[in-house]
Structure formats: C-alpha cells, structure tokens
N, C-alpha and C positions, 0 to 999 in steps of 0.2 A: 440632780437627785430629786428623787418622789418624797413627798408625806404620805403617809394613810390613815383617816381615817375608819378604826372598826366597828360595825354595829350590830346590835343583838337585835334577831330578827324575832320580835315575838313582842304582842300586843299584850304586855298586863291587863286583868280583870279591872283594875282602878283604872287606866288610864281610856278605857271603852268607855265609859260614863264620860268621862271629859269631852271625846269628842263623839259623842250622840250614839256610838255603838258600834259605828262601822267603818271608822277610819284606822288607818295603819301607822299605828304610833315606831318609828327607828330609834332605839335607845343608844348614844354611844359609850362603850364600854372601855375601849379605850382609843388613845392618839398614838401613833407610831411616829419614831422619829426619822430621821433620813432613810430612805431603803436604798443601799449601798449595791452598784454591780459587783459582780465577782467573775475577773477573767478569767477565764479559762474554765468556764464552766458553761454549759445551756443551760440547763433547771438545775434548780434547789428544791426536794421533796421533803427533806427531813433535817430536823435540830431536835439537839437535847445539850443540854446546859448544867456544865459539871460544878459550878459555882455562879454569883450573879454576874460577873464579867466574860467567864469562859465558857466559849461553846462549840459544837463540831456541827458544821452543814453536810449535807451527803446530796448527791443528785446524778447528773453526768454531764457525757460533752462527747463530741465525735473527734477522735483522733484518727487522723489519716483514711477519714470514711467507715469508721468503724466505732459502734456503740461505746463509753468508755467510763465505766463510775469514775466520778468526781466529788471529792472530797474537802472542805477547806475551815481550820481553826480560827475562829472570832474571838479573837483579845480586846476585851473594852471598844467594843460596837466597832472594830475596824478587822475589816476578814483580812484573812493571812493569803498566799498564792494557794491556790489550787493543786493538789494531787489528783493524780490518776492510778487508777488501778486498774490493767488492762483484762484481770484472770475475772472479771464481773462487767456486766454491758449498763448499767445501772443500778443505785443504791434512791431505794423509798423511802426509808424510816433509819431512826439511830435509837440507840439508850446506850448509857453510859454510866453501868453500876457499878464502876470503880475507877475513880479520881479519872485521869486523861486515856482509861481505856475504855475505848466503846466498845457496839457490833453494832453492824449496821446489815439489814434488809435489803436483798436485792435479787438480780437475775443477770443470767448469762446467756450468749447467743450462741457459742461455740465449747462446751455440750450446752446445747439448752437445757435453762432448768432456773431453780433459784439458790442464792448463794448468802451468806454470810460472812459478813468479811471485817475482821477484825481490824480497831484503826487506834494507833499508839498517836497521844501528841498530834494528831490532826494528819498523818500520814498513816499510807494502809498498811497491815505487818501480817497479810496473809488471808486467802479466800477459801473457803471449801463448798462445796457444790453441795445442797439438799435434797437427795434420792425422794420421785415422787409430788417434787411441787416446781412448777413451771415458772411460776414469779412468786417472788415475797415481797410483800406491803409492807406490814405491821409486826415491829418486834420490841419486844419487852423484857429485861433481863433481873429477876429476883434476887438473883447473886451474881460474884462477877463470873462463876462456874454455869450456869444454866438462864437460855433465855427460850422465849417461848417466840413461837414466829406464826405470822399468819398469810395465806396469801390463796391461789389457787392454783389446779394442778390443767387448768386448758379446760373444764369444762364441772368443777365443782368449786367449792371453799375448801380451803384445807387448814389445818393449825398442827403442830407439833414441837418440839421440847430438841433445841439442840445445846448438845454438851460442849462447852470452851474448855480447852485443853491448853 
C-alpha cells in the first residue's frame, strides 16, 4: 500500500513576503491514508459518499477485451469486490441523492453514446443510453428523481437534465 500526500497548489499573498516574492510555497491540505487496490477493476474516476464510512467508486475494467464499467462499495476504508456492468464501457463520476442509490456518468461503445447507469448497494440495477452525448463526465443529482449530466457530444460541451424513473 501507497500514502498520499495532498497539496494546494497556490502561493498565499502572506506567504510571498516570507520568501522574497518569488518562491513557490506547497501547502498540505491534507494526508491520505493507505490507497487500497481494487480487483477487478482498471481505473477509479468517481466517488461519492452516502455517509462518512460508506462510499461507491465507479470506473472500469476490460472484460474479455471489451470496455466494461466497473463499480465497487467502500465500507469503512476497505472496498468491497468489483461489479461490472457490461450495457456501459465506462462510468466517470457518481452522486448519490438517496441513501445507497446512486447514478453514475458514463459512455458506451456499442451504441456509442453516453449512459447513466443507476447502482443499488454498490451493484448496477440498470443503464440507459443518453440521445445526443457521446461521453458523460460529470453528474449531479438534486433529487433522487432528476440529475443533471455533463459531458460532450465528439466535437462540443454538452449538459442536460435526465429523468430516474
């Protein structure tokens, strides 16, 4: 296992006078504790944290040569196995506006496009494809009925409002 140290990257006005004006002051903000692998997974892009102990990671992983979001529940800093959800090729971002259900942000290879894929309890409980956006990034959910997505569509930004049913 890694530690990490994090730092804010910005030279305070006060701390310029201390060192003559032109040195780069590293502030650390905070220390991470162990960073844990997680099998069955390639990348982790996204968390969001339904309480201080409970959390859902989103990312992916290749199954059988093929793109494959990857999903997995953190109970008091120790990840749970990995889910797949094959109907999405990767998940970016998560929020989670009601207790252990999320949505999570992502994209598909096969329709391409971008997808949102709902996750119960740290397993997936269904995807649906986003008409008009090629990847999603970024998603945000104000109720657990409406989240707002961001991403692009292959050659702009795009954002729009999808409805959980």
């Amino acid at each position: 296992m890694t530690s990490l140290l994090v730092y804010y990257l910005t030279t305070p006005a006060s701390s310029v006078a201390s060192t003559g004006g032109g040195g780069k002051i590293y502030w650390p903000v905070a220390a991470l504790g162990p960073v844990h692998a997680v099998s069955g997974t390639l990348f982790l892009d996204g968390i969001a944290c339904t309480n201080p102990v409970t959390c859902v990671a989103v990312g992916g992983v290749f199954v059988q040569h093929q793109p494959t979001a990857a999903m997995t529940l953190i109970q008091s800093g120790e990840p749970g196995p990995a889910q797949t959800d094959p109907d999405a090729a990767g998940l970016s971002n998560v929020a989670c506006p009601k207790g252990m259900t999320c949505q999570a942000a992502g994209f598909s290879v096969e329709p391409h496009g971008g997808t949102v894929t709902t996750i119960q309890d740290g397993r997936p409980a269904g995807t649906v494809h986003v008409d008009g956006a090629f990847h999603l990034g970024g998603i945000s959910c104000p109720t657990a009925a409406t989240c707002v997505v961001t991403g692009t569509n292959g050659g702009e930004g795009v954002f729009g409002t999808v409805t959980i049913r």
